[in-house]
N, C-alpha and C positions, 0 to 999 in steps of 0.2 A: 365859605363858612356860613353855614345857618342863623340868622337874626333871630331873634325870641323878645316879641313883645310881650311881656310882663311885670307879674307885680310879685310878690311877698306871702300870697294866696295861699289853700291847698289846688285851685284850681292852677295856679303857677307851679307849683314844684311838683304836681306830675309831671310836665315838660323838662322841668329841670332835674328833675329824677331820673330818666328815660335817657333823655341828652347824655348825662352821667355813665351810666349803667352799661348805654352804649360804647362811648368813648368816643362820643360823634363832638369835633370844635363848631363852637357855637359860640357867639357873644349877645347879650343882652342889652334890648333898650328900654328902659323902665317907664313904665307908663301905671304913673301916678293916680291912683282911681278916687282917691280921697279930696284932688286939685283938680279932676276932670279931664287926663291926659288923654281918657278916652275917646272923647268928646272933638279930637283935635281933627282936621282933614288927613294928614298923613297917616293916623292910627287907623279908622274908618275909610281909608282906600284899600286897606288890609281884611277889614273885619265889618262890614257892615253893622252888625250885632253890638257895635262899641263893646265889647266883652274881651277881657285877656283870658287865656294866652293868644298868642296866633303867632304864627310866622313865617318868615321868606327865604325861601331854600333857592338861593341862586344857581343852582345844579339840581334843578329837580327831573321831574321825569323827561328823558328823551333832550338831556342838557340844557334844559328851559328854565328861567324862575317860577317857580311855584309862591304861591303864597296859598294860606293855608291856616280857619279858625276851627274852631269847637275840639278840647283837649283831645277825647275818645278817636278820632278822625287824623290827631295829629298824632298821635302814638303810633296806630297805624299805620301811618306813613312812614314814622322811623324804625320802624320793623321795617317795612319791606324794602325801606333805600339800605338796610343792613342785613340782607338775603333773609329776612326773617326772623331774625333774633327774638326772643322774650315773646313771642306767639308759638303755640306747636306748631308743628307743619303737619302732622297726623287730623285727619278732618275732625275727629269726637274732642280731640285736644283744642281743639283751635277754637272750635263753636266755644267748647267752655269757660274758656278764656274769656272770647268775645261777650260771653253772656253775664258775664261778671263783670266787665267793663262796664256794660248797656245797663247793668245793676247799681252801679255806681253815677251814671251821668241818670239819670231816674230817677233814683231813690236816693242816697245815701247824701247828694251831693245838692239836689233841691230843697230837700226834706231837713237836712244838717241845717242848710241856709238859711230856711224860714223859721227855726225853733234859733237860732240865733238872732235872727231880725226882733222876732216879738220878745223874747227874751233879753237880749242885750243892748238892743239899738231904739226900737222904739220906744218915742217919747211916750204916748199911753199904753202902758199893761192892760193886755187885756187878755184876761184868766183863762176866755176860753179857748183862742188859740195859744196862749204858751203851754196850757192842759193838753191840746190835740197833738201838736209839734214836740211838745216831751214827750209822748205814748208812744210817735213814730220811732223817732230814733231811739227809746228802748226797743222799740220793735227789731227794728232793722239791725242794730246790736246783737239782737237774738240769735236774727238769720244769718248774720255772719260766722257767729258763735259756733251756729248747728253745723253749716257748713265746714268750717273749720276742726270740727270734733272728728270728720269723716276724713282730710286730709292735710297734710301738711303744707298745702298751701292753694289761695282760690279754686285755680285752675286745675290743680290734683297734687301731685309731688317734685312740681320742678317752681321755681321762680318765675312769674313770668308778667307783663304787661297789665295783669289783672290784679296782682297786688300792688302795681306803684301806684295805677289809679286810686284804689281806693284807699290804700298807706295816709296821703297827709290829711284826710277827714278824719280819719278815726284817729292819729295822733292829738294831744293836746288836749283829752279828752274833761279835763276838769271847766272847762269854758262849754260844755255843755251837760256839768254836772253829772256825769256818769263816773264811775270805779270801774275802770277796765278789771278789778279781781272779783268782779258778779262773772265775766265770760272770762272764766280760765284760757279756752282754748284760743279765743281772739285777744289775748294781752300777748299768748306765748305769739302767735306770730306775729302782734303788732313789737315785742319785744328783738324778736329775730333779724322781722325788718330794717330797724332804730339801728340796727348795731352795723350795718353794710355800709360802708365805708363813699358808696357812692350817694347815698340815702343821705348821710350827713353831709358832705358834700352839694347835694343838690336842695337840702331845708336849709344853706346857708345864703343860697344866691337873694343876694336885693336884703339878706336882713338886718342890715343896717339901719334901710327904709321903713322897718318894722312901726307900725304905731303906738303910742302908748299913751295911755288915760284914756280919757272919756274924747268922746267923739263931738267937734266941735262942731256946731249951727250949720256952718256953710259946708264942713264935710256931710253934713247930713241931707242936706240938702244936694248936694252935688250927686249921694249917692243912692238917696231913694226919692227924692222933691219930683219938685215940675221938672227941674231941666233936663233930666234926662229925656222925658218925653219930648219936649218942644226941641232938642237939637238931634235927636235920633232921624 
């Protein structure tokens, strides 16, 4: 059974989306980013990067344990330990795929990040980047838009690896003040998405652990301070 170190994230329920979708048994160890779980020796013998998700596929390649970090990489993988699934196997299908994946851990998924940090998290506002960080993710908003005008979904008309990645960033979209009904065409399939049964299913795992209010001193500190530098 595949371990999945995670949290509550959109970077986490890719994983947990995927794991779903597959139908691949998996169980969860939660690593707390807000209390520093990342931080801990047993997480960081996994993931150097103190980053979730990651995970250890005790059957991995050639019957070995694998372990295994950065979401885009571990998708990957559960395509190929599942003959391929949710990637084309046609080479133009698969690039396209893949290149919308690489779209999402680039763009959508840094860019998302930083227009939330200066916008939500940081203690001083400062106008010019939460100015720069808003224009992006309208931008990238766009690009999905346009994209999606041309087909029914990332990759072209089948479901596949490219829209679970990018699915839990664009969900939830009023915590970065957009109206998913400016891009018709990316609500319908952030809509279509929402509705698959393994999607709800995998935006549920850990949210219990969800947090709510304002972000306290020491979570703040744990997740953007010194400590992260000095124990990395």
């Amino acid at each position: 059974m595949i371990e999945v170190w995670s949290w509550p994230t959109p970077n986490g329920h890719k994983i947990h989306i995927a794991l779903e979708e597959l139908e691949l048994p998996y169980k969860v160890v939660p690593i707390n980013i807000g209390k520093g779980d990342q931080f801990k020796p047993e997480f960081l013998a996994i993931t150097p990067n103190h980053r979730i998700p990651a995970i250890v596929d005790p059957e991995g390649p050639n019957g070995k344990p694998l372990k295994l970090f950065e979401s885009a990489a571990i998708m990957i993988y559960l395509s190929e330990k599942t003959g391929g699934k949710l990637i084309p196997a046609d080479p133009v299908g698969r690039y396209t795929c893949l290149q919308w994946m690489m779209f999402q851990m680039g763009g959508t998924g840094p860019m998302f990040g930083q227009y939330n940090h200066f916008a939500n998290y940081a203690v001083e506002k400062i106008p010019y980047a939460i100015e720069r960080y808003t224009n992006e993710v309208k931008r990238l908003h766009r690009v999905l838009d346009k994209r999606l005008a041309e087909a029914e979904y990332l990759a072209g008309y089948d479901y596949t690896m490219a829209d679970i990645i990018n699915f839990p960033w664009i969900r939830n979209p009023d915590r970065r003040n957009i109206d998913l009904a400016e891009y018709p065409n990316l609500k319908r399939w952030h809509d279509a998405i929402a509705a698959r049964p393994a999607v709800q299913r995998g935006v549920e795992v850990l949210s219990d652990n969800l947090r709510r209010g304002q972000m306290t001193d020491e979570e703040r500190e744990v997740m953007f301070g010194k400590t992260q530098f000095q124990l990395r």
